[in-house]
C-alpha angles and dihedrals in degrees: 000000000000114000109236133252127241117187115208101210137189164087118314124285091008078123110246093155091062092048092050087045084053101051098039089044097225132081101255088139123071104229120205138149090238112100114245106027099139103060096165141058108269117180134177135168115271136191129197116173096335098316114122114210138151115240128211132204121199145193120268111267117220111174087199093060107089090176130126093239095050087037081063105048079050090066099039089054095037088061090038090060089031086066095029122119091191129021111213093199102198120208128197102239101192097053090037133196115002131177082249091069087046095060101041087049087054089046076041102057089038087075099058098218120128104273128202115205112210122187104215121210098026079138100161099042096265100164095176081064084075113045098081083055085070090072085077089082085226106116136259110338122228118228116214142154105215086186100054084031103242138154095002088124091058090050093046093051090054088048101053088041083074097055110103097218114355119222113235129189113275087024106164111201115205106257139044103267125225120191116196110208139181142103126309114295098009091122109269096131089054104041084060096059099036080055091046097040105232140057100278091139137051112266114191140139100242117082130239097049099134117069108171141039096268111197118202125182121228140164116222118170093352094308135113119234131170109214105219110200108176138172118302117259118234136176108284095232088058093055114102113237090223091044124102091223098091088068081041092065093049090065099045085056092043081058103057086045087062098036123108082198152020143214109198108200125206130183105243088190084059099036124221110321138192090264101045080054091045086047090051097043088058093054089048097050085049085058093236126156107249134188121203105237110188103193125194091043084143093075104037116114108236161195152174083277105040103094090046097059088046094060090041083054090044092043088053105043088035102050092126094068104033092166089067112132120216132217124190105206151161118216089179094047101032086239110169101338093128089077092059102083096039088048083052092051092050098054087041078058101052106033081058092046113123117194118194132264097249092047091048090057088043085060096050104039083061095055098061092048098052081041123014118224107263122244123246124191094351095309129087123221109251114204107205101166142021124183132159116244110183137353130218083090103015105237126192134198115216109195110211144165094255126000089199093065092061112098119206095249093056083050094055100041080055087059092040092057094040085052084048097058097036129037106238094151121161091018125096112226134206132226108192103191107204123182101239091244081064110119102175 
């Protein structure tokens, strides 16, 4: 499920980026004693007993402030509290109570979401710092120090106590997930609801519609699966600062982090660009089973050759994943998609497949005889023993005399004739190369 979002809210200089640098245990946020210093939107993951969240730090807000700089924090902040599941609304202890808070704890209450009140600087346990904080209507406040650090564990507790249901590491959710991912307007919308069958989804031509990771349970052959449609993924360069897009994109890419799967989804109108490549190349480098999904087919001019000359493009601007799987679909036609879910059945299928240790030694055994191992610095690398360790993706630990005397193409040509011999398409795979000394 989706982690939840926690909003860390206030006036300028309380000190919500040290608290943020505190919690998430590394300096994201730049920390000075000027007011104003964090004029965007950072996030990170945080963790706190077990329970998985992101974490947002926002601008200052000063309701006295009309200009365009402040006007802009505003925004920023105003998107941050519109997706948050939790506002951490963060107060200055040792100037107290001032009419700024008030207001913001008026703008607070409007939104409706739990909010946890924290008194920052009380650095030398001074709790009478924090009573007149209790005019604020907003429940008991927490007294901390983010800079001792004191009293972080009370206020976290009262953050994650608001979650509905908190994510936890090895958290299983019913149901094989399947993310859809691509730019703005490649179809994904509409491919969800062509596979579910109804209009669960918005469906427009603009792009951009959809907004959130939107999770929607469905049964297909006896199995349970959650579609997962989220936002479309442009350049960064091309996001506007004020746009809520940007939280938008976090949780595209949270998506993929939780998927089991992933539709990629490319224009064929457009053709393959430099971002559907960037967007692939992230769900290959988080070892996720993908499926190509060109989307449009229905309006490409074509010929005898023109497929053809699609995959040659694919294989060429995709190299780096030359197990990907291509589907050449219609989500406005219905053309081919039902191809789509048993496509997705068969890479489950591989990216879960186990061979046996004596096959897999076969395999390689093979290999070196077919292509000696090459010599580096006088010696030559000796494999003695292969075995599979995991699946999802399938992983194997090769045991050798010296893992530094493997070169990356030999590597490779080792995956290549192990994808040769078992069918693990559509699913990345993993060699782990270990000197035999090695214990761990």
């Amino acid at each position: 499920m989706k982690k939840p979002l926690v909003a860390i809210v206030g006036r300028p200089n309380v000190g919500k980026s040290t608290f943020f640098n505190r919690i998430n245990g590394k300096r994201i946020s730049i920390v000075e004693d000027t007011p104003g210093v964090t004029r965007d939107r950072i996030y990170a993951d945080a963790e706190w007993c077990g329970h998985y969240f992101t974490m947002v730090d926002t601008g200052g807000l000063d309701f006295s402030d009309k200009g365009e700089m402040q006007r802009n924090i505003f925004n920023q902040a105003q998107i941050a509290m519109d997706l948050a599941d939790v506002i951490l609304l963060m107060v200055d202890g040792k100037q107290g109570l001032v009419s700024s808070d008030i207001e913001i704890a008026e703008y607070l209450r409007k939104s409706k979401k739990p909010i946890v009140l924290a008194v920052n600087k009380i650095d030398n346990n001074e709790v009478e710092l924090t009573y007149d904080f209790y005019k604020l209507n907003l429940g008991e406040p927490y007294a901390i120090s983010s800079a001792q650090p004191k009293g972080l564990g009370d206020v976290l507790d009262a953050v994650v106590a608001n979650f509905e249901r908190s994510v936890k590491e090895g958290d299983k959710e019913p149901g094989i997930k399947i993310a859809i991912v691509g730019k703005p307007n490649a179809g994904k919308s509409s491919l969800t609801n062509k596979i579910l069958g109804e209009e669960r989804v918005v469906v427009s031509s603009i792009a951009g519609t959809t907004r959130d990771a939107i999770d929607t349970p469905f049964r297909y052959n006896g199995k349970d699966f959650v579609l997962i449609d989220t936002a479309g993924m442009r350049k960064k360069s091309a996001i506007d600062k004020e746009s809520v897009e940007r939280y938008s994109i976090i949780r595209a890419l949270e998506a993929v982090k939780r998927s089991d799967i992933v539709l990629v989804m490319i224009d064929a109108n457009e053709g393959i660009s430099e971002q559907d490549v960037k967007i692939a190349g992230f769900v290959h480098e988080q070892n996720k089973p993908s499926i190509i999904v060109v989307n449009k087919w229905d309006v490409v001019e074509k010929d005898d050759k023109t497929i053809n000359e699609y995959n040659a493009r694919l294989s060429e601007d995709l190299k780096f994943m030359g197990y990907f799987v291509p589907l050449y679909v219609s989500a406005l036609t219905g053309q081919r998609l039902n191809k789509i879910m048993p496509t997705v059945e068969k890479i489950l299928e591989n990216t879960n497949r186990r061979i046996t240790t004596g096959v897999l030694n076969d395999i390689i055994q093979q290999a070196i005889t077919v292509k000696e191992p090459p010599i580096t610095g006088g010696r030559r690398l000796k494999i003695m023993f292969a075995t599979q360790v995991s699946v999802a993706p399938p992983t194997f630990v090769l045991f050798v005399n010296d893992a530094k005397l493997i070169h990356f193409s030999y590597q490779r040509y080792l995956e290549n004739c192990i994808r040769r011999s078992v069918d693990f398409s559509g699913t990345p795979i993993k060699l782990v190369v270990k000197s035999r000394e090695d214990k761990d």
